[in-house]
N, C-alpha and C positions, 0 to 999 in steps of 0.2 A: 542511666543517662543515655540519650538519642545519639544516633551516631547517623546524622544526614550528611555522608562526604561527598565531595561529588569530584575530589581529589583521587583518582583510580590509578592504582599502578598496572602497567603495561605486563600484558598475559601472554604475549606473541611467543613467549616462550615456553610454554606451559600448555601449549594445544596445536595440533598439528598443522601444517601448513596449510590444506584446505578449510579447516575451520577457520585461521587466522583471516585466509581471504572472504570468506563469508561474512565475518565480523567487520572488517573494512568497508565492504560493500555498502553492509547494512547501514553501518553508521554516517557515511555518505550518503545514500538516501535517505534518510533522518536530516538532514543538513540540506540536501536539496528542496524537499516538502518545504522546509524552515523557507529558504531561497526564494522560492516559487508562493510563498503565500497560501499554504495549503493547511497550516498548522492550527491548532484550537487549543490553547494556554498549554499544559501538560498532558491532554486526555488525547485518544487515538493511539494508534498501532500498529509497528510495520517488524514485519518479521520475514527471518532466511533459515530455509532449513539448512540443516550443518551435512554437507557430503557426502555421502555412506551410512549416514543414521536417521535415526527417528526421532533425533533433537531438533526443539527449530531457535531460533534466539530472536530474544522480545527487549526493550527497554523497559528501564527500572521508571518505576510509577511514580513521578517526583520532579523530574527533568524535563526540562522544556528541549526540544529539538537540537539549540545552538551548542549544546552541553553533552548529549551523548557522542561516545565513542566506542573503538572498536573493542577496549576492553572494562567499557561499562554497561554492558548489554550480558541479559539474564538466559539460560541455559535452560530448557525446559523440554521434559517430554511430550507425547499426546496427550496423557492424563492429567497435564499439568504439574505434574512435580517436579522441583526446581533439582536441579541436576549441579550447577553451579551458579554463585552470582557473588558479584563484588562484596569488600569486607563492608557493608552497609546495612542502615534499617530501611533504605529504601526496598520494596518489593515487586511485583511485577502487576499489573491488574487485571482480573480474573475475567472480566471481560473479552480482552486480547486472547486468553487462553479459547474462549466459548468459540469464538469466532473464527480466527484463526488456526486452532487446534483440529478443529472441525473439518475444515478444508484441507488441511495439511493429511490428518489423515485418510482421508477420502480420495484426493487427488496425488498422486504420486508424480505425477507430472511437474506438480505446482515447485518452486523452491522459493517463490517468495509472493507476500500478501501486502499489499496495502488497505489503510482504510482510512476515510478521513468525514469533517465536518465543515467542511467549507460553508460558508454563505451561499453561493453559488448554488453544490451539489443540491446542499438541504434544499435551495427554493426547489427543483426539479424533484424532486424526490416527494415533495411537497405537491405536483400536479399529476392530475389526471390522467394523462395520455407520455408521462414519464419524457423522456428525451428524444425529442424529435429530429427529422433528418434535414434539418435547415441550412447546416454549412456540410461543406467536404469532409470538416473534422469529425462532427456527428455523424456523418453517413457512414462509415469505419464500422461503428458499433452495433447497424441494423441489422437484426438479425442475428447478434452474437452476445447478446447483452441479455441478461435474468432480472428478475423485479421479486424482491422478499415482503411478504407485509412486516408492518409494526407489529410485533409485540410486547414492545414494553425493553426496557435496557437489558443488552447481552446477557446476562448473568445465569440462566438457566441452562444445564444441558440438555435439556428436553428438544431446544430451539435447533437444535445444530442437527439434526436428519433433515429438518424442514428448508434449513439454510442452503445445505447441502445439495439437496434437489432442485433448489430454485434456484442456483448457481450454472448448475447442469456441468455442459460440455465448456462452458463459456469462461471467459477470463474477465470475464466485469460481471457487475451486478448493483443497482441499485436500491442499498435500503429503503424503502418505502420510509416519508415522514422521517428519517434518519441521516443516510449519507453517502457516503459512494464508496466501491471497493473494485480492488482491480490486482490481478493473479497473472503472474508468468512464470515459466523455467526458471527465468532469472532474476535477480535485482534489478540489472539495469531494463528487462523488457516490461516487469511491472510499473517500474517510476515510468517510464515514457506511454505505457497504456494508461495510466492514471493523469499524466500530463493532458494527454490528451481528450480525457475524459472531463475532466477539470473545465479546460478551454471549453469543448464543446458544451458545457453548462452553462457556463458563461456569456458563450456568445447567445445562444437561448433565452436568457434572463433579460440580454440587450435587445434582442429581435423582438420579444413579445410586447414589446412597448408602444409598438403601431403593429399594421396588416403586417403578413408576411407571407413572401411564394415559398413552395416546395415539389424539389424537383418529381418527373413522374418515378413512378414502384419501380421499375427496368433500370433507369439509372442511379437508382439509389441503390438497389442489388446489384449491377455491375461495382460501383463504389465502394461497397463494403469489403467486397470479393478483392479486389485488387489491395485493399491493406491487412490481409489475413497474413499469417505468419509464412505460409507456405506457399505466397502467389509471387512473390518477389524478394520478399526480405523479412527477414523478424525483427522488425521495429526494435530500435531499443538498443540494439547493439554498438551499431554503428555510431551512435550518440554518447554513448555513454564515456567517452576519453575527453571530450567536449567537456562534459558537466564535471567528468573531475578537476580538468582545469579551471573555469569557473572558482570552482572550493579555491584552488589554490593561488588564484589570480586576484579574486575578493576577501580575504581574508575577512572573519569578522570577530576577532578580540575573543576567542575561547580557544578552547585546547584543541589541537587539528583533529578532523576526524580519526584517520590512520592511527591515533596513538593508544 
């Protein structure tokens, strides 16, 4: 008999304090994507490496966004073997692992991935000249932003040296014909480079509809330069007490993230 629960008892006790936070994190970004209109039925993948390891934690393959939490999220090596995960038949999707795993160990820097399939990104991802510098928000990314071809859905590891490289030094990277992904230190600096990543699709998809100016090469590299992590502020932080209020001021009828 299937055992799909999605009724998870509370692990905060059963793993150390800095994992605990990790898990919280995560599952709030999960809930914010959900928020934000970022989410594609149960598919996609956002994961936080666990502090001091080489574990990163993924959600169980089954769940739609409003539903995970901080102690329904799966425990995973590089290699992908499951390390821990709730008493369920739900599993993790090996996909998440190709992608995700890849980067995690590659970049040591990284402590959390986003990725997504928005309407939006896919159109961009979908053109030629990938994401151009038409608003302020786009211009951030000139310069610091990677471009992967297609080939074909995650599932091989062959894909992930190639991923790898075309990621580079950079915290975003656009799937080609696929979708958008975005890397920081932290939870909160990843969801707010993906926020912003998002918009700037967005506004793109709206702008292409008629002409459109674009500012000269000098001010668009000034632009970029001034929202780098290390020219003022690392994005993301400062935001992030904001969004969890949000979670807790919007309530939406599922189990709070934190439990």
């Amino acid at each position: 008999m299937t055992n799909y629960t999605t009724d998870f008892l509370s692990v905060r006790g059963q793993v150390s304090p800095e994992e605990w936070q990790a898990r919280v994190d995560l599952a709030a970004c999960y809930r914010l994507v959900d928020r934000y209109g970022m989410t594609d039925l149960i598919y996609n993948h956002i994961t936080a490496k666990v502090p001091g390891t080489e574990h990163f934690l993924v959600n169980l393959y089954g769940l739609i966004y409003k539903e995970i939490t901080a102690s329904s999220l799966v425990k995973i090596d590089l290699d992908g073997n499951i390390i821990w995960k709730p008493e369920t038949d739900y599993t993790y999707n090996r996909s998440g692992y190709v992608i995700h795993g890849a980067i995690h160990g590659a970049r040591p820097d990284v402590g959390a991935i986003i990725h997504t399939h928005t309407r939006a990104g896919m159109a961009i991802s979908a053109q030629k000249r990938g994401l151009l510098p038409l608003t302020q928000t786009s211009m951030r990314f000139m310069g610091h932003i990677g471009y992967h071809d297609y080939e074909g859905p995650a599932i091989d590891k062959a894909e992930q040296e190639r991923l790898v490289n075309d990621l580079g030094p950079h915290n975003a990277l656009i799937l080609k014909n696929h979708g958008l992904l975005t890397c920081g230190p932290s939870v909160p600096e990843a969801f707010n480079l993906m926020y912003q990543l998002e918009m700037s699709c967005r506004a793109q998809v709206d702008a292409l509809s008629s002409e459109v100016i674009q500012p000269d090469d000098d001010v668009v590299a000034h632009t970029a330069n001034q929202y780098q992590p290390g020219t003022r502020r690392p994005y993301g932080i400062l935001e992030w007490p904001a969004m969890l209020r949000r979670l807790k001021y919007e309530p939406d009828g599922f189990p709070p993230y934190d439990s």
